[in-house]
C-alpha positions in Angstrom: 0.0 0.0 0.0 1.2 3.4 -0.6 1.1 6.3 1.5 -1.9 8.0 -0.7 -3.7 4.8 -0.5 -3.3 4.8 2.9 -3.9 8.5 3.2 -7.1 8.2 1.1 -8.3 5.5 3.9 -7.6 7.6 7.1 -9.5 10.7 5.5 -12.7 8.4 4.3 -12.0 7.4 7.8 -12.6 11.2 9.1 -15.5 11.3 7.4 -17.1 8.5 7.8 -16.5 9.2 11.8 -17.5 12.5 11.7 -21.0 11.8 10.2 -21.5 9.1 12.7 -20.7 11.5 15.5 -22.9 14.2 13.8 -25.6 11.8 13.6 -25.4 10.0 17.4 -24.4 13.2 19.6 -27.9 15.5 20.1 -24.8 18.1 22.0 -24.7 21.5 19.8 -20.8 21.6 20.7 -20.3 17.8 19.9 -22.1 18.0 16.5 -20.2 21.0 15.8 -16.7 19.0 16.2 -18.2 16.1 14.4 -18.5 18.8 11.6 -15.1 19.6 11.9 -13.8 16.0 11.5 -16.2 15.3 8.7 -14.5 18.9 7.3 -10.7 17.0 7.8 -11.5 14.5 6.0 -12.3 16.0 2.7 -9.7 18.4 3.2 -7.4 15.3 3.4 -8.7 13.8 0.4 -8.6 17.2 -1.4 -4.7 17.5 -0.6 -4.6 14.0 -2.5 -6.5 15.2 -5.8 -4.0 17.9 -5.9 -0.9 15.5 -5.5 -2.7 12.7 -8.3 -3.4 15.8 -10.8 -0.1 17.3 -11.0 1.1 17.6 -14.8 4.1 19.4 -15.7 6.4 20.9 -13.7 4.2 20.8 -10.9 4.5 18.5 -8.3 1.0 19.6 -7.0 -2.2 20.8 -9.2 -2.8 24.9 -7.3 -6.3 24.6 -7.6 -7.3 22.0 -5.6 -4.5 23.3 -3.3 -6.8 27.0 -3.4 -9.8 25.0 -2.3 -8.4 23.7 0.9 -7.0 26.5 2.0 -10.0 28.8 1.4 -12.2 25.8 2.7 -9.8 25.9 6.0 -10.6 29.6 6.2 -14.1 29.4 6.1 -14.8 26.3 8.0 -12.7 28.4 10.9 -15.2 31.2 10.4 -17.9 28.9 10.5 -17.0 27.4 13.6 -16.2 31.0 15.6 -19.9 31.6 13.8 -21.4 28.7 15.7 -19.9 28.9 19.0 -21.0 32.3 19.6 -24.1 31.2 18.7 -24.1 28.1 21.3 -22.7 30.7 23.8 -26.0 33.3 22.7 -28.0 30.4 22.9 -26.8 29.5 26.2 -27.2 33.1 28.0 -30.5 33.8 26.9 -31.9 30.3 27.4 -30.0 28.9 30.2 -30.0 25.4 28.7 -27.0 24.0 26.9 -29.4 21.5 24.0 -31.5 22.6 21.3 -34.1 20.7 23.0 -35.6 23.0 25.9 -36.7 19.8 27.4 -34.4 17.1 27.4 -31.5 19.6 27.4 -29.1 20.0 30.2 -29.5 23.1 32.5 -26.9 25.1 33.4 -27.9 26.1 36.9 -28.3 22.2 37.7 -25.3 22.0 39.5 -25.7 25.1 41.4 -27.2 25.9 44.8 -28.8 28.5 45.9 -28.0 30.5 48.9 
């Protein structure tokens, strides 16, 4: 096996981990990290396109190299995004879930004095 092969597995890996994660964990902050793993994984995968479609000179293709990077970028943006979101969500409603309900308090711990 070669190391793309191998590199190929690990980020189908990521994936397939992170959408099992996004899927199981009713947590905003967990399915917000599964996101992230899933988002690994195709950048992996990406970053091997760009090594398999090199012609010429080049020992990488640029614009598959472009697309991870900005897709870095944004997915950082879009994290920041959602965890001031969770952190809005947690001020105003007190509760940690999406789920009013079901979702952990976070006064439950406290005791009043």
């Amino acid at each position: 096996m070669s190391a793309s092969t191998i590199a190929g597995f690990v980020g189908s890996g990521l994936v397939g981990l992170g959408l099992y994660a996004l899927i199981v964990n009713p947590e905003p902050l967990k399915k917000l990290l599964a996101f992230n793993l899933i988002g690994s994984g195709v950048f992996l995968v990406f970053g091997l396109v760009a090594r398999r479609g090199a012609v010429g000179a080049f020992l990488f293709d640029p614009v598959p190299q472009a697309m991870v990077i900005t897709g870095i970028v944004v997915a950082f943006a879009a994290s920041a995004l959602a965890v001031a979101l969770m952190l809005r969500l947690a001020d105003e409603s007190g509760c940690i879930a999406l789920d009013p309900e079901g979702g952990t308090r976070l006064d439950d711990g406290a005791e009043d004095t």
